[in-house]
N, C-alpha and C positions, 0 to 999 in steps of 0.2 A: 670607066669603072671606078677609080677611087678620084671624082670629078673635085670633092673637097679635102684633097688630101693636102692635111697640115704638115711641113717638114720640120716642126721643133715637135712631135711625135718621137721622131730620131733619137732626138737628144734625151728626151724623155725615156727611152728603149734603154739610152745609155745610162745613166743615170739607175737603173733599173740593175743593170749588167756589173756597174760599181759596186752596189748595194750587194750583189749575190757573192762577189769577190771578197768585201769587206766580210761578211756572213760566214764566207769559208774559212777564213782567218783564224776568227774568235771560236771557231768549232776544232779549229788546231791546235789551238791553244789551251782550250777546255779538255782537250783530250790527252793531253800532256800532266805530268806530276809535277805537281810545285810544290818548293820547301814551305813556305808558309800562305797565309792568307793572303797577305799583300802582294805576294810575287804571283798569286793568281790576276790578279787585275792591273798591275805595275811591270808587265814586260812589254818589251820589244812588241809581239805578236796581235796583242791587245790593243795599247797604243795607235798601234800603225794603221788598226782594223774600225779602232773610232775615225781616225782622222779619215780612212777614206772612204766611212759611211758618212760622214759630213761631207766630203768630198760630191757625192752621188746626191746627197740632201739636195746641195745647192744647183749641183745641174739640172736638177726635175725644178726646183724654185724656179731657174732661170729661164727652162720650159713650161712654166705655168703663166710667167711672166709674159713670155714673147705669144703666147695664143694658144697653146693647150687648156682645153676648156676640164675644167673639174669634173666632167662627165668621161670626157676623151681619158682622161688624165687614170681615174677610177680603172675604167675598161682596160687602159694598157699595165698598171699596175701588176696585172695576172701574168703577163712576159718574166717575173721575176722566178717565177713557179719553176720553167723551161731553163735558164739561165741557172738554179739550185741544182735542177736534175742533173745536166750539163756538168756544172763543178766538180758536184759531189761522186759521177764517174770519174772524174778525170784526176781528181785529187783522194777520196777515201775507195777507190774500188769500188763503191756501193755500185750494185748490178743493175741494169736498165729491165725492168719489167716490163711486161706485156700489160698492165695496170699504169704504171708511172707513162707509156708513151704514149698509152690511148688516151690518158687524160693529161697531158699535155695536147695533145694532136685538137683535143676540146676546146680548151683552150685559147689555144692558136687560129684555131675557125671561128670561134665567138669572137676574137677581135679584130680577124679580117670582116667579117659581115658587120661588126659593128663597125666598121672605120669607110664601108662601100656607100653608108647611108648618111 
């Protein structure tokens, strides 16, 4: 079935999964009040939410490197889609829709069929 299946894919997924954690951070943070201007982009939350969106940068880098093709790379990129939805229940309440799962569910089949050939 998946007779060319790349295993830096993986890392690539992860990298993906970083990215959606760093993402939730900086919407934490946005959602908070701050005294002034600078204390919007100069906290803890911020910070921490760059560093481990560079964090995730470099792992999909290091997965483009080792043999994820920029075609492969494109295709899996939509995995972050699932990984936001995921989050954003688990951290803001946002409610799983009958919309948000069907189009995940899309998705997630467009990049197994892409990944079969």
């Amino acid at each position: 079935m998946f007779t060319n299946w790349n295993p830096w894919v993986l890392l690539f997924a992860l990298s993906s999964l970083i990215a959606s954690f760093a993402q939730v951070l900086l919407k934490k943070s946005a959602n908070e009040p701050h005294k002034n201007a600078l204390g919007e982009y100069l906290n803890w939350k911020v910070i921490t939410g760059y560093f481990i969106m560079f964090a995730g940068m470099l792992l999909g880098i290091i997965a483009y490197a080792k043999g994820v093709s920029m075609q492969s790379g494109a295709i899996m990129d939509g995995i972050g889609n699932l990984w936001v939805m995921i989050l954003s229940f688990l951290f803001f309440r946002e409610p799983l829709t009958k919309k948000k799962l069907l189009g995940n569910a899309m998705i997630i089949s467009g990049i197994v069929v892409f990944n079969m050939f």
